[in-house]
C-alpha positions, 0 to 999 in steps of 0.5 A: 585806080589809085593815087601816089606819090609824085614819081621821078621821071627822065627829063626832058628828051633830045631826039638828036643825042647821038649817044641814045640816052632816050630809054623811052625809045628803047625799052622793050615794054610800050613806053609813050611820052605826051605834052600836056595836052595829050600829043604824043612826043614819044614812041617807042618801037614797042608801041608800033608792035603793040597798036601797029601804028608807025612813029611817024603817024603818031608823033606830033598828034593827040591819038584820039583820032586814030582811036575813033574814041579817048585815046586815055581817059583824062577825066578819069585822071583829073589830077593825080599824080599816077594812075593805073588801070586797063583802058581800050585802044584800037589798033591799025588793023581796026580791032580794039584791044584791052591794054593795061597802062600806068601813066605818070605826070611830070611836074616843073619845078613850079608844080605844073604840069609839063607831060605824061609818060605811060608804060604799058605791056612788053608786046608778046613775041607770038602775036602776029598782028605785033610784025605785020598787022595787017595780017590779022585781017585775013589770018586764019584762027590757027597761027601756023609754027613757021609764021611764029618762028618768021615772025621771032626771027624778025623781031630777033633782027629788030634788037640786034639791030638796035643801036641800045645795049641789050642782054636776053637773060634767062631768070626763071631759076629765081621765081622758082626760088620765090615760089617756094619763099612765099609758100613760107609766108616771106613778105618783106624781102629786101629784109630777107635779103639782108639776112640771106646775101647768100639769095642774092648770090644764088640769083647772080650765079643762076640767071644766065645771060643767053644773048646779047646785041651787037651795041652791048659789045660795043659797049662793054668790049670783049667777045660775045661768049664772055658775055653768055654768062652769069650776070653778076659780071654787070653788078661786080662794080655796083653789088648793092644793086643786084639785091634791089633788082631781086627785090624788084622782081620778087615783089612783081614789078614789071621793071627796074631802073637805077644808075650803076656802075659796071666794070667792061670786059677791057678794064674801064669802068662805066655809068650806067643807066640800068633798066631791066623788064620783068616777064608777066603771065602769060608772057614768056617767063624765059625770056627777061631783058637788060637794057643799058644806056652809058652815062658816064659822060653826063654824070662826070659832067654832073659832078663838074656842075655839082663842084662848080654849084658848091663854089658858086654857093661857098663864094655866096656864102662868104660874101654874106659873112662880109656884109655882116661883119658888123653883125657878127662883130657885136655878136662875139664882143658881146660874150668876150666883154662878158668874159673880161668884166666878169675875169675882173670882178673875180680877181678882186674878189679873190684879192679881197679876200672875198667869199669864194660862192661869189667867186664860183658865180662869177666863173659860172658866167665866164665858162657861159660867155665863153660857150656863148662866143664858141657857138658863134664862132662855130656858126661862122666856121660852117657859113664859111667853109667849103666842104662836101655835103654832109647827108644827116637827118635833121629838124628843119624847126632848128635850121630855122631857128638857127638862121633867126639867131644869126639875122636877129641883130640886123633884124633889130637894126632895120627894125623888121618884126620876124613872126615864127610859126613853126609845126611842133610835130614836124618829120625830120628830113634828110639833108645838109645842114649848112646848105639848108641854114644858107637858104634861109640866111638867102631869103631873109637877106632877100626879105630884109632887102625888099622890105627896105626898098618898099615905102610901107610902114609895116615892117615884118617877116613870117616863116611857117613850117608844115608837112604834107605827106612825104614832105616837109614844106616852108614858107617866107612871107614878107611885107615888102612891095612885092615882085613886078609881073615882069619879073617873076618868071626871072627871080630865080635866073642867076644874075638877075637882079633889080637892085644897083649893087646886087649880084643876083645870085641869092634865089638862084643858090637856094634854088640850087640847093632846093634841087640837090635836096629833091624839092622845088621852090617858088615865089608868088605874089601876096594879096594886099601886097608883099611876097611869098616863097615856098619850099617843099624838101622831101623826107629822104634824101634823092638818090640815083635809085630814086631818081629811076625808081621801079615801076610798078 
């Protein structure tokens, strides 16, 4: 049993999709998604050849019943994240099998538990009770040839007839390979990889595509015998991702998962979503599987959503910058009045006949002011502009900092006391800059503007940074009169607002921005009055890869 970090899941599953973008339905391993009080939500036609029980029993119901015990153990997993272990289950035909399971919580964005998904074991083609349960009943101890090879031609029949893409591929030439790279003691693979391309070429060229369904060819166009191939036809597009898949093999994961991009046989380029399962002792070690499921439409309409997110967030952005004007106005007179009276003093000097050292002094100070103003001016520029993300590791300390510098007039003006209580040995974190400096300008404007409509003589705002292992979390307090009960479930809604001249976007762009970093974000009442909001963003950037990540 072990615990782990939070995982990336698919979200959440619409039965009516024609396109079939439920891979939990199709993979070829056990996969079962439940609520989160246990009731079965999916089950995916492995289940029924794994446990003999039909979708249509199990869906919409806690299995226990059927179990005669605990379907799954959820004492034993109380509140981790992941867990892994062997459990027993009963199938139809009544008998109890031992079925290792790894089992995921999916959290919402307010970290509370919304489901389950558990991946088990990829049903053994040989196993008479996966076609016809009860058989095993009355089955003799000997399995005879001519039931095993029915019984493979039905299941060969159950994928050809899947409405999923899939690709029976032959990979036994690699783990021949990785026998021998572990004989000489190579632990970290993805660093061998690196060093060796030639491996991974190896790989491409030597696993074999053996069958292929008719959705496959559906899919990617062409003649079936274009397909018996090499398999690095499906990674020409996506190249980097034959590595990982290789990685993912070598360090014996049971499958992979990741969004690529592949070139079809008729000229186009789709995206994808990629899963492939690894055999296991004793399973058949000839016999992998490749799973593709097209996303090119949700990813075109992702990237519309991302573009209009931007703007959205640009619009935001600029509307700020003219709410301060005043603000930004004092900040850049105040170094230009510096150059100007310092220029002066100068000229005299000179005029004078005056020591020179007073002369330099005051030059000194005009190339400071100057710096001075240029920064600020700089700090306007990124408010203001509309640009593609820019990934860089950065202090999330000096995004703060940042933001501090450029609310400390108006701070000053509404007599607002802002408290820093910042982790000096806080992670860097992957993420853009101008989007994270535009989150915390949003929640202090938001702290700013509850502190002003509440009647209460304390005037302050707190900030704190921490981190917590694989993340980095903020927190802002105020001491404003807080959120009505009514409204909390609503704060983050865009256009929701309860003040006459808001827009209401403000939380609604930084939970946006939250969610393109992989964090989450959420707002809660304080004791004795005021309100809190609290930001996790993790370490490294989400990615596609991350968003699929192999299971174990």
């Amino acid at each position: 049993m072990r615990k782990a970090a939070t995982a990336t899941v698919p979200g959440p599953i619409d039965h009516n999709e024609p396109h079939g973008f439920d891979i939990i339905d199709q993979a070829t391993q056990s996969i079962i998604a439940y609520e989160a009080d246990g009731t079965v939500r999916t089950w995916n036609p492995a289940s029924t050849l794994l446990y003999g029980w039909p979708a249509s029993t199990a869906v919409g119901h806690r299995l226990d019943p059927l179990a005669l015990r605990d379907w799954i153990d959820w004492d034993e997993i109380g509140d981790q994240d992941e867990w892994s272990g062997t459990t027993s289950r009963r199938r139809m035909d009544g008998l109890f099998m031992d079925v290792p399971i790894r089992l995921i919580r999916r959290s919402g964005a307010d970290g509370k538990t919304i489901g389950f998904v558990e991946f088990g074991p990829v049903p053994a083609l040989d196993d008479r009770s996966l076609v016809d349960p009860d058989a095993t009943r009355d089955a003799p101890t000997e399995v005879q040839p001519g039931a095993v090879a029915r019984e493979r031609g039905v299941f060969k029949r159950l994928l050809e007839h899947m409405p999923v893409p899939l690709w029976q591929v032959d990979a036994r030439s690699p783990g021949h390979a990785f026998e021998a790279l572990r004989d000489q003691g190579v632990t970290d693979i993805e660093a061998y990889l690196a060093e060796h391309p030639k491996f991974v070429e190896f790989a491409c060229n030597t696993v074999v595509v053996t069958d292929v369904n008719r959705a496959a060819i559906t899919l990617l166009g062409g003649t079936e015998a274009q397909f018996l191939n090499p398999v690095r036809y499906i990674f020409e597009a996506t190249p980097n991702a034959a590595a990982r898949v290789t990685a993912a093999h070598y360090n014996g994961k049971c499958n992979h998962a990741e969004e690529i991009r592949i070139n079809t046989f008729d000229g186009r380029t789709l995206d994808v979503l990629f899963l492939i399962t690894f055999p296991q002792p004793p399973e058949d070690m000839k016999t992998t599987f490749i799973t593709m499921i097209d996303i090119t439409d949700q990813i075109r309409a992702e990237t519309e959503l991302r573009q209009l997110q931007a703007d959205f967030a640009h619009a935001a952005r600029i509307s700020t910058l003219g709410e301060m004007v005043a603000t930004i106005a004092h900040e850049v007179k105040q170094p230009l009045t510096a150059i100007v009276a310092n220029g002066g003093a100068s000229m005299r000097w000179l005029s004078r006949g005056g020591a020179l050292d007073r002369v330099a002094d005051r030059i000194e100070r005009i190339i400071e002011s100057a710096e001075h103003a240029n920064e600020i001016i700089l700090r306007i520029q990124r408010m203001a502009a509309n640009r593609e993300p820019a990934w860089t590791n950065l202090d999330m300390n000096d995004v703060v900092r940042e933001a501090l510098r450029f609310m400390q007039r108006e701070s000053r003006e509404k007599r607002i006391r802002i408290g820093t209580h910042l982790d000096p040995d806080l992670p860097t974190i992957n993420g853009d800059r101008v989007q994270l400096h535009q989150l915390l300008i949003n929640l202090l404007v938001n702290s700013f503007q509850a502190i002003d409509a509440g009647a209460g003589d304390e005037r302050w705002v707190d900030i704190h940074s921490g981190c917590s292992p694989g993340w980095v979390e903020l927190a802002v307090t105020d001491s404003g009169p807080g959120i009505a009960a009514e409204h909390i479930d609503k704060v983050f809604k865009g256009f929701f607002t309860t003040k006459e001249t808001g827009m209401g976007i403000g939380l609604a762009i930084c939970q946006s921005i939250v969610g393109k970093h992989g964090g989450s974000i959420a707002i809660e009442n304080l004791d004795g009055g005021g309100a809190a909001v609290r930001v996790k963003l993790p370490l490294s950037r989400v990615t596609p890869q991350t968003r699929w990540p192999s299971q174990v």
